[in-house]
C-alpha positions as CSV (number, residue, x, y, z in Angstrom):
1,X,97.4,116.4,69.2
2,X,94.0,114.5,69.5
3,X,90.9,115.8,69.5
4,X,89.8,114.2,72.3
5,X,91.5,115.7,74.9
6,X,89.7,118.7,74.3
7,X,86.5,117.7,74.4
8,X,87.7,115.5,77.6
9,X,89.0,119.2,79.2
10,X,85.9,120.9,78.1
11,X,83.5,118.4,79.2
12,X,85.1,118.4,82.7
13,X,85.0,122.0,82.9
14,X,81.3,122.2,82.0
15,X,80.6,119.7,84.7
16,X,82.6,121.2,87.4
17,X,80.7,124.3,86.9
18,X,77.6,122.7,86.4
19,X,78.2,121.7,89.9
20,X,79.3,124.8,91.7
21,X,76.7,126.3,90.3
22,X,74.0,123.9,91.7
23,X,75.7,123.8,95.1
24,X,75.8,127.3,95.5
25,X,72.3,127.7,95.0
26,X,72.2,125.0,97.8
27,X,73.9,127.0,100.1
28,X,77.1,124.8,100.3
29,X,79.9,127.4,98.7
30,X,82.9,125.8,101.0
31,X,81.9,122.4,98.8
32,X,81.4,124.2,95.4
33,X,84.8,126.0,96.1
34,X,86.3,122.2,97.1
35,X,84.7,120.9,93.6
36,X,86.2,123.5,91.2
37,X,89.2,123.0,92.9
38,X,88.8,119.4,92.0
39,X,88.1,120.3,88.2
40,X,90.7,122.0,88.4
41,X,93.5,119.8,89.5
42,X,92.3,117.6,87.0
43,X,92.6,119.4,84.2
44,X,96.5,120.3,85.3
45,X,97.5,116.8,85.6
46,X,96.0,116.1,82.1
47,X,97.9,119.2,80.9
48,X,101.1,118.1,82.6
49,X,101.0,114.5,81.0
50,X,100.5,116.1,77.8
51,X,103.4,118.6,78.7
52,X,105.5,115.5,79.8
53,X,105.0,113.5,76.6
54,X,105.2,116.9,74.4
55,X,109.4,116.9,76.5
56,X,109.9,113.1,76.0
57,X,108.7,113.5,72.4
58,X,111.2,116.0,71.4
59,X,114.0,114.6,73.4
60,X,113.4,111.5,71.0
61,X,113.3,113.9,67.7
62,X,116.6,115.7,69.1
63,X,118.5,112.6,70.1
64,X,119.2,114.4,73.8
């Protein structure tokens, strides 16, 4: 597994609070909630490509 991804999962989940943070002090909580939901869904999809290529990789190794 690469190094990167982590930094890439933790850099987006600094930011998205970052965000929330700075638009809840603005008073706009419905957009804050929209933008962690964002970062969110994100993060999933990354995890479910890695998930996908994890199944393909040992579908290879298994000959299935």
């Amino acid at each position: 597994m690469e190094v990167e991804i982590i930094f890439k999962i933790a850099a987006i989940g600094l930011l998205t609070a970052i965000v929330g943070q700075v638009l809840k002090q603005a008073g706009k909580d419905e957009i804050s909630t929209f933008a962690t939901l964002a970062g969110l869904i994100i993060v999933l999809i990354m995890v479910l490509n890695l998930i996908g290529d994890l199944f393909s990789t040992l579908r290879t190794i298994f000959n299935l």
